[in-house]
C-alpha positions as CSV (number, residue, x, y, z in Angstrom):
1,X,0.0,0.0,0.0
2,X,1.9,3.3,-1.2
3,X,0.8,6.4,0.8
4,X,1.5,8.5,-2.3
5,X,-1.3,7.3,-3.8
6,X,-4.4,5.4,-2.2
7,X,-7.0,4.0,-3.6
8,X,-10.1,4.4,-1.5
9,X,-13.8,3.1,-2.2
10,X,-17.0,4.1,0.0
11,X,-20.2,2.2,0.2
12,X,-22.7,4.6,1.3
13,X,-22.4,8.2,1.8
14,X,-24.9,9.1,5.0
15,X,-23.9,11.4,7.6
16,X,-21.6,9.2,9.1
17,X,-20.1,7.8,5.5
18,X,-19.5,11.8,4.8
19,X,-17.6,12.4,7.8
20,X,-15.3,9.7,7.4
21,X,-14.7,11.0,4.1
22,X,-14.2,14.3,5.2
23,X,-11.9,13.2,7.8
24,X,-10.0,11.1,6.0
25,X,-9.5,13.6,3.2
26,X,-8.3,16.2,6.0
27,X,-5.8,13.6,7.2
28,X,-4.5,12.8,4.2
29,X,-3.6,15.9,3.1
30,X,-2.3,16.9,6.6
31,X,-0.1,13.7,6.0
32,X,0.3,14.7,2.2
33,X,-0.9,11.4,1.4
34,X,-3.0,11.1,-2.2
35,X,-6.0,9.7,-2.8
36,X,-8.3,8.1,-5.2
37,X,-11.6,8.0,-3.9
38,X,-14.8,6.4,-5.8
39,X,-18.3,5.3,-4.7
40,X,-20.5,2.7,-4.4
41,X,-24.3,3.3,-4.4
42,X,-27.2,2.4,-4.9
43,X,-28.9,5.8,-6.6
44,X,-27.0,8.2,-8.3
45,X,-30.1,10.0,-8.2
46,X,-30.0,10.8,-4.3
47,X,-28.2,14.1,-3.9
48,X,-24.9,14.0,-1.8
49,X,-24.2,16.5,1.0
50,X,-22.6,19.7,0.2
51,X,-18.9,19.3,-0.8
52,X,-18.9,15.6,-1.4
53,X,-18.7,15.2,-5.0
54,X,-15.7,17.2,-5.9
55,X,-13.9,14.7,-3.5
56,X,-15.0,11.5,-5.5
57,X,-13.3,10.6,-8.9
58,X,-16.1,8.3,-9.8
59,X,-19.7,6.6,-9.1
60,X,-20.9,3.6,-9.2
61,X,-24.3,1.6,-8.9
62,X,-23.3,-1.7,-10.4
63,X,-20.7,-3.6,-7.7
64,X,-19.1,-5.6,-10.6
65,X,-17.4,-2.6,-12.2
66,X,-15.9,-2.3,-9.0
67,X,-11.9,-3.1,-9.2
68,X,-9.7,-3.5,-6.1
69,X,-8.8,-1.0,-3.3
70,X,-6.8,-0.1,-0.7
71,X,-9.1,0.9,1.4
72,X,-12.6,0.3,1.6
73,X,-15.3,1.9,3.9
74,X,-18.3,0.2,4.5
75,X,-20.4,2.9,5.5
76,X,-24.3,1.9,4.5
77,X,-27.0,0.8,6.7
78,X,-26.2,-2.5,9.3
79,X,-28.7,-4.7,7.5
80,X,-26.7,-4.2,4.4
81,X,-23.3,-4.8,5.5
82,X,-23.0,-9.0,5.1
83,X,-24.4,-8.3,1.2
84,X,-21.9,-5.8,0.7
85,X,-19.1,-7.7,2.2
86,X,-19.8,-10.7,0.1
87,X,-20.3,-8.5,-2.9
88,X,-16.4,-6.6,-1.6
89,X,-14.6,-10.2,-0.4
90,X,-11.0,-10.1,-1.5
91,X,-11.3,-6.1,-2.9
92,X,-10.1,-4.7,-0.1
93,X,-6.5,-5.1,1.6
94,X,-7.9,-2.8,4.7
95,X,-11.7,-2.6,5.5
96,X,-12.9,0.0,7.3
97,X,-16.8,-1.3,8.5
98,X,-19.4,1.2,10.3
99,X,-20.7,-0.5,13.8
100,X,-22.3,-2.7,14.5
101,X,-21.1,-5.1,12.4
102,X,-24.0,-7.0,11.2
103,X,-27.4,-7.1,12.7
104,X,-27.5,-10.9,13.6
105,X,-24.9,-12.4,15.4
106,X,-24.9,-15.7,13.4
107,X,-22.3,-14.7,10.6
108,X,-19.5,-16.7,9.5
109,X,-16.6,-14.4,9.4
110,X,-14.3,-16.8,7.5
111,X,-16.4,-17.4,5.0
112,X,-17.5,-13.5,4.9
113,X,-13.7,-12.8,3.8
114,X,-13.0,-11.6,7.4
115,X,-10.5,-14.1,8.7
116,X,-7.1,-13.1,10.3
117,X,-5.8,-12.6,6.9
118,X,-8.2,-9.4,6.2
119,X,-7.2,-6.3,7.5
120,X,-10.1,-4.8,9.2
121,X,-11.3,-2.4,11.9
122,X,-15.1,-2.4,13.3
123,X,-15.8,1.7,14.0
124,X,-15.3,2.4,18.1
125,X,-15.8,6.0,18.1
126,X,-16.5,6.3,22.1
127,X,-13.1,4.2,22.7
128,X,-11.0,7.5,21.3
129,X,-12.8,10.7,23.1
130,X,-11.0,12.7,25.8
131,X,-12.9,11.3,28.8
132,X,-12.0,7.3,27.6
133,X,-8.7,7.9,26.7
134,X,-8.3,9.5,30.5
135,X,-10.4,7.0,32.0
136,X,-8.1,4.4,30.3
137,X,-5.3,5.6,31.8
138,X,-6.1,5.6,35.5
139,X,-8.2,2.1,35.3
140,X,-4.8,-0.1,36.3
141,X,-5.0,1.6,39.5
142,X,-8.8,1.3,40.1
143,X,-9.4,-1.7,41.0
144,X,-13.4,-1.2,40.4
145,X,-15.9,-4.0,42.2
146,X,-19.2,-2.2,40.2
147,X,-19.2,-0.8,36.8
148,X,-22.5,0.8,36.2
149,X,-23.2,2.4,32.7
150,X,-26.0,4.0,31.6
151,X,-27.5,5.9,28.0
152,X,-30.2,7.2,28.0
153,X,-31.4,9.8,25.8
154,X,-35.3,11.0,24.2
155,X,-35.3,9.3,20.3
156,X,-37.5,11.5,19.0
157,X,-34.7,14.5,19.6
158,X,-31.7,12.7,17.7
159,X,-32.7,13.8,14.4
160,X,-34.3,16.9,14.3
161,X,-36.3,17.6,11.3
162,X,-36.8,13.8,10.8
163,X,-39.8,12.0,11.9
164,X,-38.1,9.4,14.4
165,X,-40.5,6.8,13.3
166,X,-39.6,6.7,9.1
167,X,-36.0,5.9,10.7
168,X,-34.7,2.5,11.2
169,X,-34.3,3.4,15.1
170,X,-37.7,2.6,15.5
171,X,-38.0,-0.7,13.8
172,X,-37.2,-3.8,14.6
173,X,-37.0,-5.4,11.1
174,X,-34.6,-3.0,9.9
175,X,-32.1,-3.1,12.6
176,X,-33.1,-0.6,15.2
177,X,-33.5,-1.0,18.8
178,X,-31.6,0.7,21.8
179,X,-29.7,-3.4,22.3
180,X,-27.9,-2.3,18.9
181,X,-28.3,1.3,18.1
182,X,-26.8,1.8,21.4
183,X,-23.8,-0.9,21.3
184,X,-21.1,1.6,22.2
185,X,-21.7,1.0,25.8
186,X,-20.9,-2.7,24.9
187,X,-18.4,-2.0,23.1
188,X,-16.4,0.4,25.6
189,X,-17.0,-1.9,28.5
190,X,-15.7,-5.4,26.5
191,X,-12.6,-2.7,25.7
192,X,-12.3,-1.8,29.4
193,X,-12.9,-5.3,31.2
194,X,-12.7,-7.6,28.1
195,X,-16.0,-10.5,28.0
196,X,-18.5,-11.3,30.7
197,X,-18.1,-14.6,32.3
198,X,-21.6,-14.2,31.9
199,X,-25.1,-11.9,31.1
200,X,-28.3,-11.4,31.9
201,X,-31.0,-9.1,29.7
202,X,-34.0,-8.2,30.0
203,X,-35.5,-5.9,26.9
204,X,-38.8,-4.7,25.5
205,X,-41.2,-2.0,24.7
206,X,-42.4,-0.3,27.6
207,X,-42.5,3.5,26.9
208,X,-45.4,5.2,24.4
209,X,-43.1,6.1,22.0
210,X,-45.0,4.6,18.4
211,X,-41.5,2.1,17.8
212,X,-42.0,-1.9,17.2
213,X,-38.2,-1.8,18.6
214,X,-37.0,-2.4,22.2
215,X,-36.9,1.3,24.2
216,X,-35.6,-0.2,26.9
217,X,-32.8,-2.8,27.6
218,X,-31.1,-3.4,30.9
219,X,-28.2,-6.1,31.5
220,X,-26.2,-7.4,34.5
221,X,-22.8,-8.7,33.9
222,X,-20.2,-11.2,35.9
223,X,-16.5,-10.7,35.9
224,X,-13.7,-12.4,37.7
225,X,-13.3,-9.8,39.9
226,X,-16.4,-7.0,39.5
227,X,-20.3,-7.0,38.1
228,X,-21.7,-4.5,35.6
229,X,-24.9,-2.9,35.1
230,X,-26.1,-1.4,31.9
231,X,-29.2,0.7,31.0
232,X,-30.0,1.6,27.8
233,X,-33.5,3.6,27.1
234,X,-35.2,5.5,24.1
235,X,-37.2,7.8,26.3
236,X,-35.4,9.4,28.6
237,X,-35.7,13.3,28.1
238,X,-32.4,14.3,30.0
239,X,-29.7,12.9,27.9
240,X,-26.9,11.0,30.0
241,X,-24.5,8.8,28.9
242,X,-21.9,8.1,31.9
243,X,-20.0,4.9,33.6
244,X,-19.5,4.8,37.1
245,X,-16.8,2.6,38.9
246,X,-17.3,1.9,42.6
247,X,-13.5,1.5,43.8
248,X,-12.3,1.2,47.6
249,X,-11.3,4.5,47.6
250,X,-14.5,6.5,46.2
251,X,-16.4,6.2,43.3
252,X,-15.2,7.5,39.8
253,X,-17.7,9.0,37.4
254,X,-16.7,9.5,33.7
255,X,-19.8,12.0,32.6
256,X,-19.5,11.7,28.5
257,X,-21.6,14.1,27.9
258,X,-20.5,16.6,29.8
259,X,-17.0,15.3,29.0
260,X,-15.6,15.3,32.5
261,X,-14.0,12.6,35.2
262,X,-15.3,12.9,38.5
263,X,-12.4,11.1,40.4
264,X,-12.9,9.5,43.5
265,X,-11.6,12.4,45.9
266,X,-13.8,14.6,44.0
267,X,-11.5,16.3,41.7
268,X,-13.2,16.8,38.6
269,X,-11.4,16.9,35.1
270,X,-12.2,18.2,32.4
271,X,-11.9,16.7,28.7
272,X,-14.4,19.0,26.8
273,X,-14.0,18.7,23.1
274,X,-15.8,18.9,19.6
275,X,-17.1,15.1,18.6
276,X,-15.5,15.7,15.8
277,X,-12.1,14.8,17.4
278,X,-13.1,11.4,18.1
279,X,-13.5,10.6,14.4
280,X,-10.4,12.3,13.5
281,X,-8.3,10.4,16.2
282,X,-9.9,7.0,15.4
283,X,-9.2,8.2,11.6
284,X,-5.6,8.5,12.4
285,X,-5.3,5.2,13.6
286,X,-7.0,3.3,11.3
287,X,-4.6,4.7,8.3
288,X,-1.8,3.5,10.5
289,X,-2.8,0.2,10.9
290,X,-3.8,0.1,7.1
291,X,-0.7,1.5,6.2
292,X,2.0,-0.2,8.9
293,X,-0.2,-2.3,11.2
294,X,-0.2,-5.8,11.3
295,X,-2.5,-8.5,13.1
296,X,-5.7,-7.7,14.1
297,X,-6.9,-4.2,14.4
298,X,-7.7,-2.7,18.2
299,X,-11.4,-3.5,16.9
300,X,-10.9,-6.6,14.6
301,X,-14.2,-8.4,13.3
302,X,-14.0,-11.1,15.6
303,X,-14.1,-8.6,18.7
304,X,-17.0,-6.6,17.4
305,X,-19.1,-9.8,16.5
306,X,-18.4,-11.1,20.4
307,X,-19.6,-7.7,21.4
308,X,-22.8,-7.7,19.2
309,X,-23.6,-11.1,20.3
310,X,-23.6,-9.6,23.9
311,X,-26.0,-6.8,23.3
312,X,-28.7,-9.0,21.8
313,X,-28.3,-11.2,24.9
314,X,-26.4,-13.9,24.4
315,X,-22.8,-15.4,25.3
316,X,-20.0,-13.9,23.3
């Protein structure tokens, strides 16, 4: 792979398939790497976001005509991703794939082309903001016995302008659900303690909110050496997303939102930032591993699989 000149291929240019493009365009010339950058979708008749085209050298809507990459960011909707992995298998020599993975848990990865001899990294955003990558540091000398982690936040407020239920959010045939739309908590918690020795869940529909999907999930964990509680809700109209860890010397409270630490003597730190800068540092290391890592990724198909099979409830 020659930085000078990457060849780069997107499926599916959303919001969050347009800022990785951005980001990775920003990087790149930061870096003063080139890029070739082409993509795959499925109407060339659904306008892209402002400044978006200029940065593409071509379209396409037939997956045949597509040749072999570098890089390749799979960036459409979950319920797609195993068709356009199978379309993709042996195209890409570093995949990039938006989380979750996949919507079931009962994939193959071998035979998807995801083996330990594909390059690939499963999107972790909440594993590179400030308040994780401080939290991260100080957990060696925690010794937490109780993690409890909760997001909760109001659905119909994510998207404003949008009619929450037209989204996939609010359906459980096409992949919504607070279990899966919410996975980062899953994710950041296998990150920070690695797998359960084992879960309970208990999920369902229990709010007025017009979804078919599950508003409300809650899980209890088992460690060797702590337990874990996680609460993950559609309805709640003050938006929180924090972890606490109960220590022997106080609790520690890392407040995302609000993008503080609360450390057990009652110092509170601050780690305010733009979102943005999560993308852009998870951006950063995903061209290093494509361009000088080796092994799996920090977030390798196998690990996000493990955690998607614990948010729908079952043993990773």
């Amino acid at each position: 792979m020659d930085a000078r000149n990457l060849n780069v291929l997107f499926v599916g240019l959303g919001s969050i398939g347009t800022r990785h493009l951005q980001n990775l365009t920003a990087i790149a010339k930061k870096r003063g790497y080139g890029l070739q950058i082409d993509a795959l979708r499925s109407s060339i008749a659904r306008p892209l976001r402002p400044g978006v085209e200029p940065l593409l050298r071509r379209q396409y809507l037939d997956p045949e005509q597509v040749g072999e990459y570098d890089l390749i960011f799979v960036t459409n909707p979950t319920s797609l991703h195993d068709e356009v992995l199978e379309w993709l298998k042996g195209k890409g020599e570093c995949l990039f794939i938006e989380k979750p993975i996949f919507d079931k848990p009962d994939y193959n990865l071998e035979k998807m082309g995801l083996g330990q001899a594909q390059k690939a990294y499963v999107a972790a955003p909440m594993r590179w903001c400030g308040v994780m990558l401080a939290l991260k540091e100080k957990l060696p000398a925690l010794h937490p016995y109780s993690a409890r982690a909760i997001c909760s936040s109001y659905l119909p407020d994510w998207r404003p302008g949008v009619d929450y239920r037209q989204v996939y959010s609010a359906h459980k045939d096409m992949g919504g659900g607070v279990s899966i739309d919410l996975i980062h908590e899953w994710d950041y918690l296998a990150d920070l303690f690695g797998m359960p020795l084992e879960t309970a869940n208990f999920r369902g529909t229990y709010s007025e909110l017009e979804v078919d999907s599950d508003d409300l999930s809650v899980y209890i964990a088992r460690y060797p050496s702590l337990l874990a509680e996680l609460h993950l809700d559609y309805f709640g109209r003050t938006y929180r997303r924090t972890l606490e860890l109960f220590c022997k010397d106080g609790t520690l409270t890392a407040d995302f939102g609000e993008g503080t630490l609360t450390l057990p003597d009652g110092r509170v730190e601050r780690y305010e930032e733009d979102v943005n800068q999560r993308y852009l540092r998870e951006m950063e290391y995903f061209l290093d591993y494509a361009l000088t890592g080796s092994g799996e990724s920090l977030n390798s198909p196998r690990m996000a699989l493990s955690v998607l099979r614990l948010a729908q409830g079952l043993k990773p």
